[in-house]
N, C-alpha and C positions, 0 to 999 in steps of 0.2 A: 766326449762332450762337445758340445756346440761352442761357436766362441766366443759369442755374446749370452753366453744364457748367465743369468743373476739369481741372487739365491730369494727365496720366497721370505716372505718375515713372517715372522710367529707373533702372539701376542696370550696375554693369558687365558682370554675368552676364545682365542682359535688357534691353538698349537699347531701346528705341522706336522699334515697327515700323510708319511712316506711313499705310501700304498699310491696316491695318485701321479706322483714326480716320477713315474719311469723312464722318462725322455730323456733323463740323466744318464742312464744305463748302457752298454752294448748290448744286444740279443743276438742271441744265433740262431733262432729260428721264431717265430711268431708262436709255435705251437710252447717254445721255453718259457716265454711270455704269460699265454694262457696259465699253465702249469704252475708259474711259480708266485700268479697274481693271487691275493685274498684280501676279501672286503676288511675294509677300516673303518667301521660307523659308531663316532663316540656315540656314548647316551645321550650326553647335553649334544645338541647340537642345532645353531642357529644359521642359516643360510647369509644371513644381514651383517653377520658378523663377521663371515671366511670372507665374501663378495667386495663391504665398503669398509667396516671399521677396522680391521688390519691394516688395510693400504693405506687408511685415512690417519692412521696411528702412528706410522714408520716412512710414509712416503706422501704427506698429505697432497703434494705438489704434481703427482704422476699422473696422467692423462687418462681416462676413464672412457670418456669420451667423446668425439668427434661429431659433432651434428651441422651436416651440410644446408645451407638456408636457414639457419636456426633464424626462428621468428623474433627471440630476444637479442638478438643479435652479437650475441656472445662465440659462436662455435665452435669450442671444448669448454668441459667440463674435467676437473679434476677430481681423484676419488675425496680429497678436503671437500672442496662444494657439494659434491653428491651428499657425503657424511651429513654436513650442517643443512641443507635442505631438507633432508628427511631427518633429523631432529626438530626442527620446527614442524614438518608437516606432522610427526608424529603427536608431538605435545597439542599441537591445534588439536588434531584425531581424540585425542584422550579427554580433551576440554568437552567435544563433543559429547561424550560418552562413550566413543568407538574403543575395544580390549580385547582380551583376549577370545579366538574363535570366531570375533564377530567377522562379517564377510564385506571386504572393499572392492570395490569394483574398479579397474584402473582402463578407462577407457579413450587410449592414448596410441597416437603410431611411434615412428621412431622420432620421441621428440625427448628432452631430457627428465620429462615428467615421469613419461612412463618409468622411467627406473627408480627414480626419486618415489614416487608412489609403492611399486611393491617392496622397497627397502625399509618405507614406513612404516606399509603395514604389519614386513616380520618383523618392526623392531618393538611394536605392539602386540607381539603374537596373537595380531589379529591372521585373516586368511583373506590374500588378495585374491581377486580375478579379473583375468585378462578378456578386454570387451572390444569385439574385430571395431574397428569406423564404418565397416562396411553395410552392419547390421540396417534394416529400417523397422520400423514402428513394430510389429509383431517380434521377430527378433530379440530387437532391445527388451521390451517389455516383457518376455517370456525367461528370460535369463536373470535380470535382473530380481523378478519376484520369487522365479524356482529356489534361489541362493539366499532370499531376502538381506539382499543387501543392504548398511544403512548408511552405507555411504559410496559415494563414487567421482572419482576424477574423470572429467567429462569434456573430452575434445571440441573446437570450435565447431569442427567441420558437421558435428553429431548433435549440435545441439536447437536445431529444428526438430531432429526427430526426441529428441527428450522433451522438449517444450511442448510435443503434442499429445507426448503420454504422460507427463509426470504427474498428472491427479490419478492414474490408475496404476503408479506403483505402492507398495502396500505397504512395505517396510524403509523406504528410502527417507534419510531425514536432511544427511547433508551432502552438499553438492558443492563441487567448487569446477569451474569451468578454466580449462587450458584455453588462452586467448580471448577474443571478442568476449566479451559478453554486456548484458545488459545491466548497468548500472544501476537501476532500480528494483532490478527481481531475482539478480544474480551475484556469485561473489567470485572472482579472482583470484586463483591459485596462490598466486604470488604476493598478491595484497592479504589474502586470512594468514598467511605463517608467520608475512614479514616481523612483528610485534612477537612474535615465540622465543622462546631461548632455542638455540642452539644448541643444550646440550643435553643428551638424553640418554639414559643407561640400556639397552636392547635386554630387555629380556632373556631369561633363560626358557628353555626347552627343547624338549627330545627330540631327536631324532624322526620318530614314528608322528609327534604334533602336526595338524594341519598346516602346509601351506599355501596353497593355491589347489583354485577348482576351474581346469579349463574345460570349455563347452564343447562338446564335437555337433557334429554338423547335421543332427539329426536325421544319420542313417538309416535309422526305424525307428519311426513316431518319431516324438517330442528331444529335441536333442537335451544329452545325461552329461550331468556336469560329474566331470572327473575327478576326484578326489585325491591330489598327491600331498606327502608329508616332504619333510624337510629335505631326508634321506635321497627323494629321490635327482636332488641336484648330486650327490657323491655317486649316485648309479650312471649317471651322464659323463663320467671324466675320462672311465678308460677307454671307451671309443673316441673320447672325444680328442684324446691324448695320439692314438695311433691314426684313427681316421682323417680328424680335421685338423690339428697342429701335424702329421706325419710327425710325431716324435721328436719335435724341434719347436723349441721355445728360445727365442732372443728378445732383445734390449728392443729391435727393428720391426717386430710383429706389428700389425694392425689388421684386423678384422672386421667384414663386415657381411652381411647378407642383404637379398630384397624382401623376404619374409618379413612381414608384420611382425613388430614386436608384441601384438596382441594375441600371436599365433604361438605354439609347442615350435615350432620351428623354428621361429625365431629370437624369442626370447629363453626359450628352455636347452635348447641344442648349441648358441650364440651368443649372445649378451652375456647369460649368467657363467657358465663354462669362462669365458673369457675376461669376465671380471676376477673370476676365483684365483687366475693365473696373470692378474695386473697388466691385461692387455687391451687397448682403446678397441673400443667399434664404431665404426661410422653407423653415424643414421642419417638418413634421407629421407622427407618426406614426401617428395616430387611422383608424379606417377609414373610407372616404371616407362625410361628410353633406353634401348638398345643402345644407341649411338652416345649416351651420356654415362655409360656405363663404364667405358673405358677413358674418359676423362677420371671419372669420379676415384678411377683405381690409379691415374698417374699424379693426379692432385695428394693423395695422400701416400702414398705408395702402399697400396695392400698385399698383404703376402698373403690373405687368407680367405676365402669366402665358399659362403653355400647358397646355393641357387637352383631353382628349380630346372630340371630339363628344358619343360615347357622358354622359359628366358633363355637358357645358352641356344634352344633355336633360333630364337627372334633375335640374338648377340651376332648371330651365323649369317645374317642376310645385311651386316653392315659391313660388308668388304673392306674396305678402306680403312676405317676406324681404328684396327689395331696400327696400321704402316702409320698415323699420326699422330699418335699415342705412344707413350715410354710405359709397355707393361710386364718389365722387365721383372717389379719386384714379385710378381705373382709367384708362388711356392708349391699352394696346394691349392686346387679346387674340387669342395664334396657338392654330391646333388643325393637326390633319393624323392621317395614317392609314386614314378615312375621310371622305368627303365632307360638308362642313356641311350643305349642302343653304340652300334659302331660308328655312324657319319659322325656324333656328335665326339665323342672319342677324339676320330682322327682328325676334326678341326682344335678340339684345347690344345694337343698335342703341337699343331703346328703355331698355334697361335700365341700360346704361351710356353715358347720354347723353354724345358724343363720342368715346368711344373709337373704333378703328379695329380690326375683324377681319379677322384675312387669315387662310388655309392656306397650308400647306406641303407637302413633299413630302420624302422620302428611304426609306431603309432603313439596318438596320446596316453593312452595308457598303459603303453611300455614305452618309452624311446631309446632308440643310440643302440640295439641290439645285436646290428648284423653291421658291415662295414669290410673294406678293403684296407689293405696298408702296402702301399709299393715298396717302401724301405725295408718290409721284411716279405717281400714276393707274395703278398697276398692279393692278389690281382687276375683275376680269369677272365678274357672275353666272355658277355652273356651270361655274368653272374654276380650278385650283390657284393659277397665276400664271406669270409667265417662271423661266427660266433664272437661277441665281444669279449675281452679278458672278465671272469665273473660270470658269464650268464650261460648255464643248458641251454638253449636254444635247438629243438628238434622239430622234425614234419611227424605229425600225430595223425590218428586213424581219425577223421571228420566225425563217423559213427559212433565212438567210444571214448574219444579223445584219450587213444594209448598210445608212445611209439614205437609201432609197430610197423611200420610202412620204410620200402625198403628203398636203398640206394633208388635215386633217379626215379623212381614210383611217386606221384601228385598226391598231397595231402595238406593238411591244416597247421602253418607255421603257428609253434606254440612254444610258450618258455616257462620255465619253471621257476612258480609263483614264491614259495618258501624261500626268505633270505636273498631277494634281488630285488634290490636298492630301488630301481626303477619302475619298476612294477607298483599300480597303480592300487591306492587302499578300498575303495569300494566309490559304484556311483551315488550320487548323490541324491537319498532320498529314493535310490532303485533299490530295495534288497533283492529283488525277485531277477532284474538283469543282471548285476553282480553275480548272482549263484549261478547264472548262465558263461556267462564272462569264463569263471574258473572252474574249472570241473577236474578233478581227480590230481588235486597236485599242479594241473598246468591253467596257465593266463592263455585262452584263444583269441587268437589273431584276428581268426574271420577272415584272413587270406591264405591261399592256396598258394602251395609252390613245392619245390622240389630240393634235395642237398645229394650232393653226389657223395662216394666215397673220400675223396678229399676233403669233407668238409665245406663243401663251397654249395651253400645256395643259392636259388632263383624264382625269382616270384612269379607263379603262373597269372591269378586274377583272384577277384574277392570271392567270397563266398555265399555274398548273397548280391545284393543291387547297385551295390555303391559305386557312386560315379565319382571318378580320379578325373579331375580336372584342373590342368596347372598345378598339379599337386595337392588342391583343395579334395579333401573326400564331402561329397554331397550327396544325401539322402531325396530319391525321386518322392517318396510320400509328402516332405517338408514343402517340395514345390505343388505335388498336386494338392494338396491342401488349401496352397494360398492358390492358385488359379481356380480351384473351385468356389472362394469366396467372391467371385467375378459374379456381377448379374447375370450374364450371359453365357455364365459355363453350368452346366449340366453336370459336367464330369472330365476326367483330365488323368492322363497315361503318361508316365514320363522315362524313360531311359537314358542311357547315355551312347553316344555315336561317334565314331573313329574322328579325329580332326587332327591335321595336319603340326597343326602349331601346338594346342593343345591338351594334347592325347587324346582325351573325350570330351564331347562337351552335351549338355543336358536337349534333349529333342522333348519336345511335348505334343501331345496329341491328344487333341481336345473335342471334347462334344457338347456340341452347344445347348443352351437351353432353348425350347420353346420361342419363337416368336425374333430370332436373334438368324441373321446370316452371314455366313463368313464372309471376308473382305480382309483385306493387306491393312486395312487401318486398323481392323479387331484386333488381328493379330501383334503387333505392334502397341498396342492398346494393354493387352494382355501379358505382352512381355514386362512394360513398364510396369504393372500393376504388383508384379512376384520383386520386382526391380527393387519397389519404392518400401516392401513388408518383409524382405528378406536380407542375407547378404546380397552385394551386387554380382558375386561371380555365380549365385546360384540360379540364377534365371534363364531362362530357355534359351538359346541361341538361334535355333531351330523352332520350327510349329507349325505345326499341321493340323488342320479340322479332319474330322472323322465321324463321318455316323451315327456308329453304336462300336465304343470301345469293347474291349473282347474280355470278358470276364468268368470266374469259375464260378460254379455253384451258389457259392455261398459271397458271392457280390466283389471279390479280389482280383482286381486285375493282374490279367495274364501278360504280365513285361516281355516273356519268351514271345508272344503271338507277334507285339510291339517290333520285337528287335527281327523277327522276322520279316513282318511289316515294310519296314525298313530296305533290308536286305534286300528287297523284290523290289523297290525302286528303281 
């Protein structure tokens, strides 16, 4: 055992579930681990109540967490405050009429709303959802009415673009604005609770109950809002136990990532995991600096964080920063999304002398499935890592979705859907993508890759268009869609292209309408346009005019001609 680790408290709404405490244990090898792991999923089971109201119960005083530049100028949060906030926000919510099933929008970055918000709305057994800041007007508006939500917490930064849609949302009734807002047409987060009691009983329900619907990124067509139950925070612990704690919990932990807490990454792999085990996370709102990075980790001492590739690059080009920085406490750093590669390796290594970097692996509707653990030697150059304790995790024939495909042979990462926690319940309002999703027993990935004899996988590429950017997965239709609502585009071809920093980034290539000639200001023109109606990371980087895009038969463009296109530059 560790020599600061503390014991968990129990309480009678959320006993202590053994199955996830294995950091207490010695292991002799990772495969013992595996072997001797089995799920522990009560029936009752509320996420609001393992997360805030134990801690709030037995330790109301213990730091939750840490919000750097917090705007109210507070800069922690204790799991006590978290509790009594979201008992008011919740009773406000109920006064509303918001209950059970109904759907919250929580459209917040790393600020203490956000957590306060989806704590609410499990403790109404309503169903939050996580809404990027980045979204603009098409975006917000398409998510918002898919879920019809009838209510939502709504960032300052966001609320231009809400103020220019909100007569064409259908179901939305209440609003309460994080920061600014307008005194005469808006209301106050902080000002609708403050008059609430404090004090609220969480609901019971199962395990299987809705609780959050997050959006992916409208890979093909219209982006599917994801449907998870409660369960799938208990399908998140044992990776998250060996990957991202490495097996080691103390008094001294603190945790933080750059991930949006409006993203699967970061608040489903981050925040929540880390609340469960009474340990603070920083949140930042600032837009990501390299060079404040390493401040931000000697300011608090973090032992722990996840970060995308793409950023340990941009961290890599700030030479100096660590020699004036104490980042002594660093322990463990996970990434995942894309591949670390070696340079990036052999700088954590030297830069955060002892620490341990592993990747991971998932998507939103499985996460935390694949993963490394250095303290039980699961670690290969040029490979994600094994199986999570819990989950089949096999490469299946893409054809048949069987696994049949052998050692070191390329095929379609898949997990087996029956009884894993984390695996996602159905999209939302999709039957017909759902029945594609899972086919014969297993959840498809829709990426390719490979597992050797050992056990150790590696991710080749997707398996159909999607563009890995920064770790964001973005859908090339979502953007030719909005560039084709341009007066001046005809039509619009989109891929993704090698980039340095990162990995890929979206190239567009456009054909103009009638009457319209290209020019660096169009272009430009054009990119703002996908800018201002989409997320902001999904907009073209790259753009090109073209012709006569390259098309099949039946009017689809041909991306292969595209990424060809390209190549011959």
């Amino acid at each position: 055992m560790t020599a600061h680790m503390y014991e968990i408290p129990e309480t009678e709404a959320a006993p202590k579930l053994d199955t996830y405490h294995f950091y207490d244990r010695d292991w002799e090898s990772y495969e013992q681990l595996t072997e001797s792991f089995e799920w522990e999923i009560p029936e009752q089971f509320n996420v609001a109540s393992y997360i805030c109201d134990r801690w709030a119960e037995t330790d109301p005083d213990r730091i939750a967490l840490y919000i750097r530049d917090d705007p109210r100028g507070k800069g922690e949060y204790t799991f006590g405050e978290i509790q009594s906030a979201a008992n008011r926000l919740a009773n406000y919510l109920e006064s509303e009429g918001i209950g059970r099933g109904d759907r919250v929008g929580v459209n917040v970055p790393q600020k203490a709303e956000a957590v306060i918000g989806h704590v609410a709305a499990w403790k109404l057994g309503a169903v939050s959802v996580p809404l990027s800041t980045l979204f603009g007007t098409d975006g917000f508006r398409y998510r918002l009415n898919d879920c019809a939500a009838k209510a939502c917490l709504i960032d300052e930064s966001m609320m231009g673009v809400y103020r220019e849609i909100k007569d064409d949302l259908n179901d939305l009734e209440t609003v309460l604005t994080v920061g600014d807002v307008d005194p005469d047409d808006e209301l106050d987060f902080w000002d609708a609770i403050e008059n609430h009691s404090d004090r609220f009983e969480t609901v019971v329900t199962s395990a299987d109950d809705d609780l959050t619907i997050f959006y992916t990124s409208g890979t093909t067509g219209d982006p599917k809002g994801v449907r998870h139950a409660h369960r799938m925070h208990l399908g998140h612990l044992p990776l998250f136990v060996s990957w991202f704690m490495s097996l080691e919990l103390t008094e001294d932990d603190v945790y933080w990532t750059p991930a949006s807490w409006t993203w699967m990454g970061g608040l489903g792999i981050v925040v929540l995991p880390a609340m469960y085990y009474g340990i603070p996370t920083v949140g930042w709102n600032e837009q990501f600096e390299p060079s404040d990075v390493f401040e931000l980790i000697e300011t608090y001492e973090i032992t722990n964080y996840w970060i995308p590739p793409t950023a340990l690059r941009m961290m890599m080009q700030e030479e100096d920063a660590a020699e004036r920085h104490d980042v002594d406490t660093v322990r463990a750093i996970t990434s995942g999304g894309e591949s670390l590669g070696k340079t990036i390796i052999e700088w954590v290594n030297e830069t955060f002398e002892g620490a341990v970097v592993h990747e991971g692996y998932g998507q939103t509707e499985a996460n935390m499935l694949v993963g490394g653990c250095q303290k039980l030697d699961v670690v290969r150059p040029g490979k994600i890592g094994k199986a999570a304790p819990g989950y089949d995790v096999r490469i299946l024939d893409p054809e048949v979705a069987e696994p049949t495909v052998s050692p070191g042979d390329v095929g379609e990462i898949g997990v087996r859907y029956e009884g894993a926690p984390a695996c996602f319940k159905e999209y939302w309002n999709k039957p017909e993508k759902t029945e594609r999703k899972i086919q014969n027993g297993w959840l498809l990935t829709e990426d390719l890759g490979t597992v050797d004899e050992d056990g150790y996988f590696e991710f080749v590429s997707r398996k159909d268009d999607v563009i890995i950017s920064s770790g964001y997965r973005i859908g090339p239709e979502e953007i030719e869609d909005s560039l084709a609502s341009h007066d001046a585009v005809a039509d619009a071809g989109v891929i993704g292209i090698p980039d340095d920093q990162r990995g890929e980034i979206p190239k567009a290539y456009v054909q103009l309408a009638d009457g319209h000639e290209p020019s660096d200001r169009l272009a430009e023109e054009l990119k703002q346009h996908v800018k201002d109606r989409l997320a902001k990371y999904e907009y073209p980087r790259e753009l090109e005019f073209i012709d006569q895009l390259p098309t099949t038969a039946t009017g689809k463009i041909k991306r292969a001609d595209l990424e060809t296109e390209h190549e011959g530059v």
